[in-house]
Residue, then its C-alpha position, 0 to 999 in steps of 0.5 A: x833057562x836064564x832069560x836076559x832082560x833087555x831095554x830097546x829104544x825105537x825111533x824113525x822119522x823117514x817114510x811110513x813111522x808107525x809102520x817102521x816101528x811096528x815092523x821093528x817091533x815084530x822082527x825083535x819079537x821073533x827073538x824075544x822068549x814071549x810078547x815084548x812089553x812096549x810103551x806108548x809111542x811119542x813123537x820128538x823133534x830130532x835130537x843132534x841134527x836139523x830135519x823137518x821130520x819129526x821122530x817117533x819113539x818107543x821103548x820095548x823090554x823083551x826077554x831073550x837067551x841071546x846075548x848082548x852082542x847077538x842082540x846088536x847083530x840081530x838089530x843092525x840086521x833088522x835096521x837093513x832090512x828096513x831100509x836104515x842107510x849109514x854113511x858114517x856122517x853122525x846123526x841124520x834122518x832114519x827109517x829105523x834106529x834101534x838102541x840097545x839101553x839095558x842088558x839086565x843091569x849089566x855094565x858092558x864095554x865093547x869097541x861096537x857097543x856100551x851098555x847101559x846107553x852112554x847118552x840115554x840119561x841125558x835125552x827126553x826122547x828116551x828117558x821119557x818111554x823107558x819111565x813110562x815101562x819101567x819106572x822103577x828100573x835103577x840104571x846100575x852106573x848112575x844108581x838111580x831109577x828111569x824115574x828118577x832120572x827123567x825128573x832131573x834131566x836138563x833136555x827139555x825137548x817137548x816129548x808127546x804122546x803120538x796119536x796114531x792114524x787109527x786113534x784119530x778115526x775113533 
């Protein structure tokens, strides 16, 4: 059976973030044909909007039968089921994002959803995850690796490695 290979990029920056994304990360894998890949976690100021809140962010690759479009209605679903409320008013402070980067390296265009990510390569926040668990993956528009990329991108926003609660008792 033919495994779909998927890229999706994680962020929260309301309520309890790290339990947002483990949370995340649990309902994706329910769909996932084995245990998704994930990379560290980094914290990042928000990115085309003001907040006090700082945002987590992951990226996790998972292998799946299911399509691009089941993919995004599956994740929309799970951003409800976590409490991600839209109005329709651009970005703003979040419990639950989840971004779909890469369908294999697929180029997809549907009315709700373009595939690779239309703004990835142009955002620290998530150049930086998706370098770290796949370096060497070429994005199949820009013909370059995430590598690549990161090293030339213009956003110079700070991306650190977040410390969880449970690191900082060790």
């Amino acid at each position: 059976m033919f495994k779909n290979k998927v890229f999706i990029l994680l962020g929260t920056n309301l309520g309890q973030r790290e339990i947002n994304l483990s949370r995340a990360v649990m309902k994706i894998s329910e769909f996932c044909m084995h245990d998704p890949e994930i990379s560290s976690i980094y914290e990042t100021v928000p990115w085309g909007f003001e907040s006090d809140q700082l945002f987590l962010n992951q990226v996790i690759k998972i292998e799946t039968t299911l399509n691009a479009l089941e993919i995004l209605e599956r994740l929309l679903k799970i951003e409800n089921q976590l409490g991600r409320k839209r109005d329709g008013k651009g970005y703003q402070s979040r419990t639950i994002d989840l971004d779909i980067l890469y369908f294999n390296s697929d180029i997809i265009q549907y009315e709700t959803l373009t595939i690779p990510h239309p703004r990835m390569h142009t955002r620290s926040f998530t150049m930086v995850p998706m370098a770290e668990i796949a370096a060497e993956f070429i994005h199949p528009v820009l013909q370059c690796s995430q590598q690549e990329i990161l090293d030339k991108l213009v956003d110079k926003n700070q991306v650190k490695r977040y410390n969880s609660a449970e690191q900082r008792k060790d």
